[in-house]
VEXLO-356872 format. One line per 5 residues: number of its first residue (from 1); their letters; for each residue x negated, y, z negated of C-alpha. Coordinates in pm, 1 decimal. Layout:
<dozas>
NUM> a> X,Y,Z ~ ...
</dozas>
This chain:
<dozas>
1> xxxxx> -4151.1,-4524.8,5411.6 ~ -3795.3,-4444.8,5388.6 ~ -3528.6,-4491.1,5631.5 ~ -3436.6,-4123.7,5616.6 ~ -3798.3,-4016.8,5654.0
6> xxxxx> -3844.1,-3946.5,6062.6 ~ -4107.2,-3928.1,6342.8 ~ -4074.9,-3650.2,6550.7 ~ -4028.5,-3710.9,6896.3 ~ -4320.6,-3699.3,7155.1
11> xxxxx> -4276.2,-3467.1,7510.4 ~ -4381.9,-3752.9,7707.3 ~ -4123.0,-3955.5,7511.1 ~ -3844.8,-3763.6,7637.2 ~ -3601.7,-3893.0,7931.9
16> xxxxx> -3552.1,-3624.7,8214.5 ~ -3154.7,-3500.8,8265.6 ~ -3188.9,-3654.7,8603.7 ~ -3217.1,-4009.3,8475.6 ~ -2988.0,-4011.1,8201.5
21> xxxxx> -2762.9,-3853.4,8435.2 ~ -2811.3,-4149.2,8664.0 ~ -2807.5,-4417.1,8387.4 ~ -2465.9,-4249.1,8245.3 ~ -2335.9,-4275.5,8583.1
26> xxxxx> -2366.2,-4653.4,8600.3 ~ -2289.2,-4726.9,8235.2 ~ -1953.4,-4532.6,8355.6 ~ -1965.0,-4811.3,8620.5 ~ -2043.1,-5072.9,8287.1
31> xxxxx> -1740.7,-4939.2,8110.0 ~ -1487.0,-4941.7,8406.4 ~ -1577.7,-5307.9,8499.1 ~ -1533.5,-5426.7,8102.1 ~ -1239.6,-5202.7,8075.1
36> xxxxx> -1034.8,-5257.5,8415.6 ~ -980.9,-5660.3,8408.3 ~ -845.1,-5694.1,8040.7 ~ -574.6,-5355.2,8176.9 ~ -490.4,-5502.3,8454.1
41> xxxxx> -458.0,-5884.5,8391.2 ~ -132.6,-5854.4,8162.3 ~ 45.7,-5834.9,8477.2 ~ -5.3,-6176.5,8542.5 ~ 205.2,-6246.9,8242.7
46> xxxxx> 464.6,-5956.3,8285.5 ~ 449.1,-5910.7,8673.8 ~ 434.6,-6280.6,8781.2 ~ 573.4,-6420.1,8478.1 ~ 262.6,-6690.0,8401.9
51> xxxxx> 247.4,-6854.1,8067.6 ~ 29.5,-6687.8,7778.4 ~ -180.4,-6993.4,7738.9 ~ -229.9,-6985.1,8154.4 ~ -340.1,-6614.8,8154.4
56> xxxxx> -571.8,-6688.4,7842.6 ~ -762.9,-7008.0,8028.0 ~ -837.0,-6737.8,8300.3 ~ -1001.1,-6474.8,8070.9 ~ -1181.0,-6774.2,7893.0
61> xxxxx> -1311.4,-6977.6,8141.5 ~ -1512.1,-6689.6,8350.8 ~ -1712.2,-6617.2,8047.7 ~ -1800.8,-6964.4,7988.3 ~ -1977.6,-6906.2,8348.6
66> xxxxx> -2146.9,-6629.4,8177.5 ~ -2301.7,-6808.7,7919.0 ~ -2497.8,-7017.6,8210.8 ~ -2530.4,-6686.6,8469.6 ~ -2622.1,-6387.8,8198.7
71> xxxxx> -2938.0,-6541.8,8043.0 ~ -3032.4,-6687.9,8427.1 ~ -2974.8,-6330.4,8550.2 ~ -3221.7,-6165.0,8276.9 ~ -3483.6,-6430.8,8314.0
76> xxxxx> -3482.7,-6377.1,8688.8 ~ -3479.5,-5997.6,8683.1 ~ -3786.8,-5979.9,8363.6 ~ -3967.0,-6219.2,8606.7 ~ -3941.6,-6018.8,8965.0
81> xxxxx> -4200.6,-5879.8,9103.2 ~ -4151.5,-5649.3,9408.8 ~ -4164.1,-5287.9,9546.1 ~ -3833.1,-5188.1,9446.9 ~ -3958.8,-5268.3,9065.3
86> xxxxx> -3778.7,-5548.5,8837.4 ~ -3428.2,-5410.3,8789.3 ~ -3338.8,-5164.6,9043.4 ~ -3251.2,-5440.4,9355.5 ~ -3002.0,-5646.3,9168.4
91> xxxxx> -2831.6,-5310.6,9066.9 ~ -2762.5,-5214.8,9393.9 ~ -2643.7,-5521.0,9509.9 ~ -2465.1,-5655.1,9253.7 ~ -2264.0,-5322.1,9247.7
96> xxxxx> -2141.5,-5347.0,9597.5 ~ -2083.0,-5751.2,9572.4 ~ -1872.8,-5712.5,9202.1 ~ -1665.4,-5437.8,9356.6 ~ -1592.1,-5586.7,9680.0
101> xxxxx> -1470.2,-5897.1,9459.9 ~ -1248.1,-5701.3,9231.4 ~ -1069.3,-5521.9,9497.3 ~ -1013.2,-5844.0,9708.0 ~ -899.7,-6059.6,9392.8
106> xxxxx> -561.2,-5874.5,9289.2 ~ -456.5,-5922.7,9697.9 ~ -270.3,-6195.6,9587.2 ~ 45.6,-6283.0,9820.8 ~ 392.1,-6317.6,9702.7
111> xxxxx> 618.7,-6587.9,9728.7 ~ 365.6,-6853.3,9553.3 ~ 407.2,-7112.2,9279.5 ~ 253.1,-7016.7,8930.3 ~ -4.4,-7283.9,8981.9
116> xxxxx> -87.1,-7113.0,9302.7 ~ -174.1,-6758.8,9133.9 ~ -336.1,-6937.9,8865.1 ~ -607.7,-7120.1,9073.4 ~ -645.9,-6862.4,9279.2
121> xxxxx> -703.0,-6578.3,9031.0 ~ -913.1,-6834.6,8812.5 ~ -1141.7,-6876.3,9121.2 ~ -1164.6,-6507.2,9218.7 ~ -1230.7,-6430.0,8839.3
126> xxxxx> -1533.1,-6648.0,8843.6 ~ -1696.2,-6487.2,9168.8 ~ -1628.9,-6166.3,9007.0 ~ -1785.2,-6226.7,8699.6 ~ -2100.6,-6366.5,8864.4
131> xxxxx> -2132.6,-6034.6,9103.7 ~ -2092.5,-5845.0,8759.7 ~ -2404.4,-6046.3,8611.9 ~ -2616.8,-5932.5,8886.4 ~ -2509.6,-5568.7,8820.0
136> xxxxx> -2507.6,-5530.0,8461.9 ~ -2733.2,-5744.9,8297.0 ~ -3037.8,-5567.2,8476.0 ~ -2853.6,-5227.7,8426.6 ~ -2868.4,-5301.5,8047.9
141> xxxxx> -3231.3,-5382.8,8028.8 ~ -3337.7,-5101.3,8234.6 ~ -3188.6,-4876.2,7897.7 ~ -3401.3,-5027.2,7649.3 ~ -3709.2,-4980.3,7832.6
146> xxxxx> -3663.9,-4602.5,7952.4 ~ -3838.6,-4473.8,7643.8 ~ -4032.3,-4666.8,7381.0 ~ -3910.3,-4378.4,7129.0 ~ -3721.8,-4484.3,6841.4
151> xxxxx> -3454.9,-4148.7,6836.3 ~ -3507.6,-4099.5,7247.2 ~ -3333.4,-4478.9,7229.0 ~ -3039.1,-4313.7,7035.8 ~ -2968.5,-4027.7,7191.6
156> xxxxx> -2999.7,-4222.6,7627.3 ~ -2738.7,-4431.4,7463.4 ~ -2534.1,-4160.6,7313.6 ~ -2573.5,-3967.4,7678.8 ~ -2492.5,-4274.8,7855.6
161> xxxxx> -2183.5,-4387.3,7654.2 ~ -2018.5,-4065.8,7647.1 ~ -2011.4,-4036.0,8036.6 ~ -1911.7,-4409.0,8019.9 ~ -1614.1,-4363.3,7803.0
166> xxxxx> -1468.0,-4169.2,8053.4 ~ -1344.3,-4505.5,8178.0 ~ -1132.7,-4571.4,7859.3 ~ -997.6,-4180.2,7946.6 ~ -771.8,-4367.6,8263.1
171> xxxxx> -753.1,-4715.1,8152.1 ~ -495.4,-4692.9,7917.6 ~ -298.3,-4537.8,8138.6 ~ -314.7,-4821.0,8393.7 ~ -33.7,-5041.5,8292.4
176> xxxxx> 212.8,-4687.2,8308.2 ~ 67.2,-4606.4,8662.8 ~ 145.9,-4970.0,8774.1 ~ 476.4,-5006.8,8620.3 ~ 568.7,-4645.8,8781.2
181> xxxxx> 835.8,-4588.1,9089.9 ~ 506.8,-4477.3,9282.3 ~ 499.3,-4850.3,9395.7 ~ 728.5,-5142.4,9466.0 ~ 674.4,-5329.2,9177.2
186> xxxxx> 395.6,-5374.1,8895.8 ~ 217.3,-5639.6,9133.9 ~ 199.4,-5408.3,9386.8 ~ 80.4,-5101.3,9199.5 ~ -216.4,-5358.7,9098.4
191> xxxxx> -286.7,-5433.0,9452.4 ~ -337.7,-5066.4,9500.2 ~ -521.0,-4989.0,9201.4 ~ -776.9,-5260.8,9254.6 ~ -845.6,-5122.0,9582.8
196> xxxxx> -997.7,-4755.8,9428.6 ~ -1146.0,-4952.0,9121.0 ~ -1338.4,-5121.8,9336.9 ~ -1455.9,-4851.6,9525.0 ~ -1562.5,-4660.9,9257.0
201> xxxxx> -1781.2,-4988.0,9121.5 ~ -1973.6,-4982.6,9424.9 ~ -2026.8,-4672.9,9492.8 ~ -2113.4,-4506.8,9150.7 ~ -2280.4,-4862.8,9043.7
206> xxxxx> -2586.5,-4786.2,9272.4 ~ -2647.8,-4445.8,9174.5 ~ -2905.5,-4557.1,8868.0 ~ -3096.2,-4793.0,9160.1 ~ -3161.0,-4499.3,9377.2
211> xxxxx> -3260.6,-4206.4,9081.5 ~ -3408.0,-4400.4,8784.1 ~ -3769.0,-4506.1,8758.1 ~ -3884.2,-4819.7,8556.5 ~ -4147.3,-4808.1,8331.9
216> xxxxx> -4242.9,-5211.7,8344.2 ~ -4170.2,-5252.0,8688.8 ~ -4432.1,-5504.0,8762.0 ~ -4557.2,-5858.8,8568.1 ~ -4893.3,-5883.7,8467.4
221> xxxxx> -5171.5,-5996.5,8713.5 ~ -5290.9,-6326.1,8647.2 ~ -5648.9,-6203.9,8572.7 ~ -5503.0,-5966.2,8320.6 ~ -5291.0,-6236.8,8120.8
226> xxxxx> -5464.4,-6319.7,7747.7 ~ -5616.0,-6655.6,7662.1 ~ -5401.1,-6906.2,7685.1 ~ -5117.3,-6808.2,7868.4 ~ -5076.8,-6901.5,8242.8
231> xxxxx> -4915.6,-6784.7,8528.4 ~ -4550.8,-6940.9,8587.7 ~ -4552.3,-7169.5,8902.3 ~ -4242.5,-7393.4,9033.1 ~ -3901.9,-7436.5,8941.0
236> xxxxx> -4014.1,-7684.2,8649.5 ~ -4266.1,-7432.6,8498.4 ~ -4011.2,-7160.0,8556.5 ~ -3700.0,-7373.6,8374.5 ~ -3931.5,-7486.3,8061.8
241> xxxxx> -4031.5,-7077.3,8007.1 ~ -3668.8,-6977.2,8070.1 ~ -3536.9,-7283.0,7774.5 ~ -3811.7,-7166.1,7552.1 ~ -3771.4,-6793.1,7611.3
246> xxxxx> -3378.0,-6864.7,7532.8 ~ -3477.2,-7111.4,7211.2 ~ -3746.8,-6810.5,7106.0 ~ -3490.1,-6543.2,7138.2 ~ -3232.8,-6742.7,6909.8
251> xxxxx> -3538.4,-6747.5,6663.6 ~ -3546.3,-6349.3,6628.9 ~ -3346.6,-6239.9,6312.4 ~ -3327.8,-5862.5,6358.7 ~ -3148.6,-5983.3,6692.1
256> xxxxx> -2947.1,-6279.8,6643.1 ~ -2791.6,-6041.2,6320.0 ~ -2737.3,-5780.6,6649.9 ~ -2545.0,-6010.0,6813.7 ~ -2309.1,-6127.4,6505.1
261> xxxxx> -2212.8,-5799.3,6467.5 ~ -2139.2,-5676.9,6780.7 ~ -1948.4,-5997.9,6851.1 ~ -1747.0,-5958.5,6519.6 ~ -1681.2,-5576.8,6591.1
266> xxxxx> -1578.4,-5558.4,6906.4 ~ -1442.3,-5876.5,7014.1 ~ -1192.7,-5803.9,6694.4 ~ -1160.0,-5471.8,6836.8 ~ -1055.7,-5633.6,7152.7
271> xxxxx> -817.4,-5902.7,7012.4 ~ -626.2,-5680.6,6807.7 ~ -572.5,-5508.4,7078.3 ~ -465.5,-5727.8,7314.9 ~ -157.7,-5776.7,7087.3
276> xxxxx> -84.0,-5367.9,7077.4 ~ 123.0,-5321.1,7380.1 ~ 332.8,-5608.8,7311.8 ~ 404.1,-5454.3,6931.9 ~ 475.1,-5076.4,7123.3
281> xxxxx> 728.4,-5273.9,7363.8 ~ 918.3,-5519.0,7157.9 ~ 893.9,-5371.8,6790.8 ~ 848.6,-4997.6,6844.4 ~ 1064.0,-4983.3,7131.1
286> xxxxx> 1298.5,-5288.0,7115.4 ~ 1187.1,-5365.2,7464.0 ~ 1137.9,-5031.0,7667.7 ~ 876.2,-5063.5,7884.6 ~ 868.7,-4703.1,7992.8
291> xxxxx> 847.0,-4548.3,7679.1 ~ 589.2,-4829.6,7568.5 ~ 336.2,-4769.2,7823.3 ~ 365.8,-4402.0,7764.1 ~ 267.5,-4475.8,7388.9
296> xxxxx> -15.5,-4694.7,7491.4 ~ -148.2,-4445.2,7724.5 ~ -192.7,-4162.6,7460.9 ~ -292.2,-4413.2,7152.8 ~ -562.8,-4555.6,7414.0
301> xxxxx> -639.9,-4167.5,7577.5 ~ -634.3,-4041.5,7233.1 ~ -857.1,-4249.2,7114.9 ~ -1126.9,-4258.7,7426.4 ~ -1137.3,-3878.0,7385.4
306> xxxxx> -1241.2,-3902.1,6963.2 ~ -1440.1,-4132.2,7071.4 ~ -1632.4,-3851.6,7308.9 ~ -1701.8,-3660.2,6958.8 ~ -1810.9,-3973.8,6771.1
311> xxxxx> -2054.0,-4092.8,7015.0 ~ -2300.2,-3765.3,6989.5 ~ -2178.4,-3754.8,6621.3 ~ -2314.6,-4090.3,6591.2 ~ -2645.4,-4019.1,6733.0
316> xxxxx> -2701.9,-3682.7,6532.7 ~ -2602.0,-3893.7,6186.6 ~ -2861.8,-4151.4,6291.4 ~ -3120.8,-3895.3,6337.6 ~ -3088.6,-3827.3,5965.2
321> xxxxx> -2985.3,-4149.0,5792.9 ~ -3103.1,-4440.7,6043.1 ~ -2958.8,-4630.8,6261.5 ~ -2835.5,-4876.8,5950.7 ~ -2673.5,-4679.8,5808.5
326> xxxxx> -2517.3,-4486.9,5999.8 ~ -2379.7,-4862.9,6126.9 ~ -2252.1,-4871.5,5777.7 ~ -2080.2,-4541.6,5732.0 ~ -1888.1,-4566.3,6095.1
331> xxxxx> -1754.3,-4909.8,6092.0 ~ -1635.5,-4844.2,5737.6 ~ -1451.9,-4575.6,5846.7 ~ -1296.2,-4786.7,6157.7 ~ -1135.7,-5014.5,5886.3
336> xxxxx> -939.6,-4708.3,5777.8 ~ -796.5,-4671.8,6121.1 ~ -685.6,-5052.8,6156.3 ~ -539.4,-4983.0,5842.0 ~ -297.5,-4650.1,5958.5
341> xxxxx> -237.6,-4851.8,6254.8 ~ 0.9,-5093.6,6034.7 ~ 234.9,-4801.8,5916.5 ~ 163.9,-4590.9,6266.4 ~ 395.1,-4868.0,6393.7
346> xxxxx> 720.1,-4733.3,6272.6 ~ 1042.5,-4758.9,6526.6 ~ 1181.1,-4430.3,6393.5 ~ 870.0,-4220.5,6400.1 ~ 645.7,-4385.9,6719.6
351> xxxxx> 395.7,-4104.5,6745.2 ~ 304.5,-4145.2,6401.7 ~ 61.2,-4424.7,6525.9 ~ -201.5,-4166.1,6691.1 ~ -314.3,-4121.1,6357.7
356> xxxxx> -511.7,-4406.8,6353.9 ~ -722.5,-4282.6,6663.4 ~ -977.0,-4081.4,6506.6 ~ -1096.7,-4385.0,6275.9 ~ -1048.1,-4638.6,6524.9
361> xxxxx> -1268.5,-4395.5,6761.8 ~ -1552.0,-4504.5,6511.2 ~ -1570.9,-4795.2,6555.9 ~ -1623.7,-4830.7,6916.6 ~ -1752.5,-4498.1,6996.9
366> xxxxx> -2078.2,-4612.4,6750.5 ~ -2089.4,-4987.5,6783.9 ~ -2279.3,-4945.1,7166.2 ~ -2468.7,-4671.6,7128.4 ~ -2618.7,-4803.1,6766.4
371> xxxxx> -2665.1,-5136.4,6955.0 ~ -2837.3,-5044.0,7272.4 ~ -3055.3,-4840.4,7066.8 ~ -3173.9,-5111.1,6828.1 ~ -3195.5,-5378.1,7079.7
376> xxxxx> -3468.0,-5182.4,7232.6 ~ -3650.6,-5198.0,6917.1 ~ -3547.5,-5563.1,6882.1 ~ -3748.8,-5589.0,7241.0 ~ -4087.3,-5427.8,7113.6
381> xxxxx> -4052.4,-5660.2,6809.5 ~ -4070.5,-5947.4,7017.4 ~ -4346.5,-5804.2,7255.7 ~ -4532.4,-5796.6,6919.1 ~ -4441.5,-6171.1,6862.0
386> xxxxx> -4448.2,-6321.1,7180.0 ~ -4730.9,-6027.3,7423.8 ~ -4374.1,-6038.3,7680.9 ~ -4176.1,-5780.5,7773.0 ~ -3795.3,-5941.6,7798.8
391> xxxxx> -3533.6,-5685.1,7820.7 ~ -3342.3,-5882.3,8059.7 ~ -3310.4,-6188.0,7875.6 ~ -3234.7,-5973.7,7521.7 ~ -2976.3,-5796.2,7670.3
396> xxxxx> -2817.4,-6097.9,7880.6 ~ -2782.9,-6285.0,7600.1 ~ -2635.6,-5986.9,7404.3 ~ -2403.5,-5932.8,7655.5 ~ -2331.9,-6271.5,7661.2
401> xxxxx> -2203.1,-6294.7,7284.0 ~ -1962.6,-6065.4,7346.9 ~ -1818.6,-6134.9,7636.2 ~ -1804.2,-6538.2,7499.9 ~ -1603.1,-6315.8,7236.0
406> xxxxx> -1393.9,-6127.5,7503.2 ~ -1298.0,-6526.2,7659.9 ~ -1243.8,-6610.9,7326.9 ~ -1023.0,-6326.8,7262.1 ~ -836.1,-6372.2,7578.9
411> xxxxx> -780.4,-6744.0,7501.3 ~ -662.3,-6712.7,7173.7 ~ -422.1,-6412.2,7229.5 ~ -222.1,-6677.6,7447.1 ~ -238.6,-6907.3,7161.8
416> xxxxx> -159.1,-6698.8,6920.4 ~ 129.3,-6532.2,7137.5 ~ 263.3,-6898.5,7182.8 ~ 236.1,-6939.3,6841.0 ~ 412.9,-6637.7,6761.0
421> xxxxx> 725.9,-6767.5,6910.6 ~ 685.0,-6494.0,7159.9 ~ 907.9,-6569.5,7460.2 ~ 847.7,-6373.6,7772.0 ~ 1214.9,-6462.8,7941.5
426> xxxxx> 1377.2,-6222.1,7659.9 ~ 1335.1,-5843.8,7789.6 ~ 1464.9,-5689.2,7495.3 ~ 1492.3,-5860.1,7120.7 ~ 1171.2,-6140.6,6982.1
431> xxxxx> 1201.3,-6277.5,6682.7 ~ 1131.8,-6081.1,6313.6 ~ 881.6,-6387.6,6308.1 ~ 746.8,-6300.3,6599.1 ~ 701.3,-5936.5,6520.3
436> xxxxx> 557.8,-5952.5,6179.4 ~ 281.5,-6214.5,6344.4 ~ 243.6,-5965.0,6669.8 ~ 103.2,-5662.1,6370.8 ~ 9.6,-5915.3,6160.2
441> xxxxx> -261.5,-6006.5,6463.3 ~ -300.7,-5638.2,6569.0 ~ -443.2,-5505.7,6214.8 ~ -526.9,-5798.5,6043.0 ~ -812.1,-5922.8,6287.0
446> xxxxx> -1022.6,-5621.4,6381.7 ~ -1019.2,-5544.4,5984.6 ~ -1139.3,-5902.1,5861.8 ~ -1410.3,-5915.2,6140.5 ~ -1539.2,-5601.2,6066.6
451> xxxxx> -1597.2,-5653.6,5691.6 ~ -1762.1,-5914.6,5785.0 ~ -1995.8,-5728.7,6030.7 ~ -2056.2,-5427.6,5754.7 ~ -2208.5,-5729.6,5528.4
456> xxxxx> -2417.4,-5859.4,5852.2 ~ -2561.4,-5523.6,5882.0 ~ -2669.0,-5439.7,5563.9 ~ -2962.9,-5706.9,5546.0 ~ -3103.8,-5560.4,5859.4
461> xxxxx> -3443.2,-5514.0,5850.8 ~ -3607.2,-5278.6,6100.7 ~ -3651.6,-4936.1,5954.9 ~ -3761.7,-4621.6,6182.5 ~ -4086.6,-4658.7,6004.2
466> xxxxx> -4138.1,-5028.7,6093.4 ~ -4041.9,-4975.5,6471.4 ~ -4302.9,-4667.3,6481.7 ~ -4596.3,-4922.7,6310.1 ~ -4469.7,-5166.7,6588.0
471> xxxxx> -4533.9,-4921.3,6875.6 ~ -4849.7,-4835.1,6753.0 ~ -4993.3,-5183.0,6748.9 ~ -4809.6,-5268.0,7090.2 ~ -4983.7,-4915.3,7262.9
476> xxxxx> -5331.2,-5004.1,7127.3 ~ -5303.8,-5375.0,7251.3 ~ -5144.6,-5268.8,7581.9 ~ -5198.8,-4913.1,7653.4 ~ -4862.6,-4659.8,7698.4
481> xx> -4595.5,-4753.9,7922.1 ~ -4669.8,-4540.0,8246.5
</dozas>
């Protein structure tokens, strides 16, 4: 069958408003977490004055954490068993914990030695990426197993990520509100601002605990497990299932091509980016902070709010052409807006760059609700392939690729600014090196990555018609979800 041929979508299929409502609410909570830390932490470089290289080490070595924590946190939560179901008690726990941590960690007192805010601010970043683990890798898995519809998938993740990119609404804006005369200095706006993002992490972050429902809540009995598979017992048996669940998961094409392209889209997304408010200050501006952070705050507003229309614009194209390629058609169309973004940066017309936020919007805006969507089918694949459901381990590792990306990003956007010959000690003039390598980074990295993601892509392999002949053998092997 075609990709564009479709399935019609069953009643009992269908997700009540109640829990999407509740799932949007903590993917809101997903976003804010992702989006808050990379805002905020250029203040360490242009409030405290800490090297590049310093400030990249501390967005890189938190993730490298991750890569131990994320697939230990999905194991653990696909393997619980209690009354409270498989997901729900790490949510509400590791909301409260992760926002406790991030509104404790910017409390950092003045008067210290670089070193000093560097060790400390490396060790809080740690803690606070663990507490995140607990919330968010359950939180993802819980999404791809709400409904085992393939266009249900599409449109909880379309419902989810437009509430969620509310966050990227008041992010940009950060920088400007801590850089304002409404506080004593950008150090202390950052103090303050922790303080109510943290608040809102714990407090929103266990909504989808208390109001969603899983589906899988509970592992199979022992009497009902098929010949030849046993029931886990002991640390040992549990550590050789969780290595060969990881080696198995590495072993699932449809996935592992998933992963490269998220990784290539967005973590190019995100290193471009990191380079854009340095352009807006020392190239658009010639060092005017003021008017810079007003720039970023509409480019990065601008854009969140496109990216409201191209998330349900995403979903409703997929209902028609597939999730492929619809994959295809929106990340081409981000490439355009990397490419306005080179002549949006122009010191005699600044505004001009806002252009470039409807086709940067698409990328995005369709990357995580695509992705969400066709890991869930990635998930009944490997039920097929391996009789386990695994959501938490599928989207820990998923989530683990790109935030390896995101350390990666951090760390080399302090190489590459040292390479640059950027010098933070001059407020108003850099280099015409400098600059050209400063846009040269900005445009020229999200485009090459996603070219190369657009090829990824394209061999994909599971149609709408293969995931409905999937759910049909998993239902008459297992029975229906309840």
């Amino acid at each position: 069958m075609a990709e564009s041929e479709h399935y019609a979508t069953a009643l009992e299929d269908r997700i009540s408003t109640l829990q999407k409502s509740a799932y949007a609410v903590g993917m809101l909570v997903n976003n804010l977490q992702a989006a808050a830390l990379p805002a905020m932490v250029i203040i360490l470089n242009l409030g405290l004055g800490m090297d590049p290289f310093l400030v990249g080490i501390i967005g890189f070595l938190p993730r490298l954490v991750d890569a131990i924590t994320d697939p230990i946190m999905g194991y653990i939560s696909d393997n619980t068993s209690s009354r409270w179901g498989r997901r729900r008690p790490y949510i509400f726990s590791g909301a409260i914990l992760a926002g406790l941590v991030f509104a404790a960690m910017w409390q950092l007192p003045a008067g210290h030695s670089e070193n000093f805010y560097f060790l400390v601010f490396l060790t809080a970043s740690i803690l606070y990426f663990v507490a995140y683990t607990v919330y968010a890798t359950p939180f993802v898995a819980f999404g791809f197993e709400m409904t085992p519809d393939y266009h249900e998938r599409t449109r909880l993740q379309a419902f989810a990520n437009t509430l969620g990119q509310v966050a990227w609404l008041g992010v940009p804006w950060f920088y400007a509100l801590m850089e304002s005369q409404l506080f004593e200095s950008k150090v202390h706006g950052a103090k303050v601002l922790a303080l109510w993002v943290g608040g809102a992490i714990a407090l929103l972050g266990i909504v989808p605990a208390i109001f969603c429902r899983e589906k899988f809540d509970t592992l199979p009995k022992r009497e009902e497990l098929g010949a030849g598979e046993q029931q886990t017992d002991g640390v040992w048996d549990h550590t050789k299932e969780f290595l060969g669940g990881i080696v198995t998961t590495f072993r699932c094409r449809p996935f592992v091509k998933l992963c490269a392209a998220t990784f290539l889209v967005f973590n190019g997304f995100q290193l471009g980016i990191s380079f854009s408010l340095y352009v807006m200050i020392y190239y658009v501006f010639r060092g005017d902070n003021n008017q810079a952070s007003i720039l970023n705050g509409w480019f990065g507003m601008l854009t969140a709010c496109c990216t409201l229309g191209v998330i349900p614009l995403t979903a409703w194209i997929s209902t028609r052409l597939g999730k492929r390629r619809t994959f295809l058609i929106t990340i081409s169309l981000s490439l355009v807006g990397y490419s306005l973004k080179w002549f949006g940066y122009n010191p005699e017309h600044p505004y001009w760059l806002l252009a470039s936020c409807p086709f940067v919007a698409f990328g995005t805006g369709s990357l995580f609700t695509l992705m969400g969507s066709m890991i869930a089918d990635v998930c009944d694949y490997d039920e097929l392939e391996t009789h386990q459901r695994r959501e938490g381990v599928f989207g820990a590792i998923y989530w683990w690729m790109v935030k390896v990306g995101m350390a990666l990003a951090g760390l080399l956007t302090g190489i590459l600014l040292n390479y640059s010959g950027f010098d933070v000690a001059l407020t108003e003039a850099q280099s015409d090196r400098t600059l050209l390598l400063l846009r040269a980074f900005d445009v020229g990295v999200p485009l090459f990555t996603s070219a190369i993601a657009l090829w990824v892509i394209y061999t994909y392999e599971i149609t709408e018609s293969r995931a409905h002949e999937i759910r049909a053998v998993l239902e008459q092997r297992r029975g229906k979800p309840k």
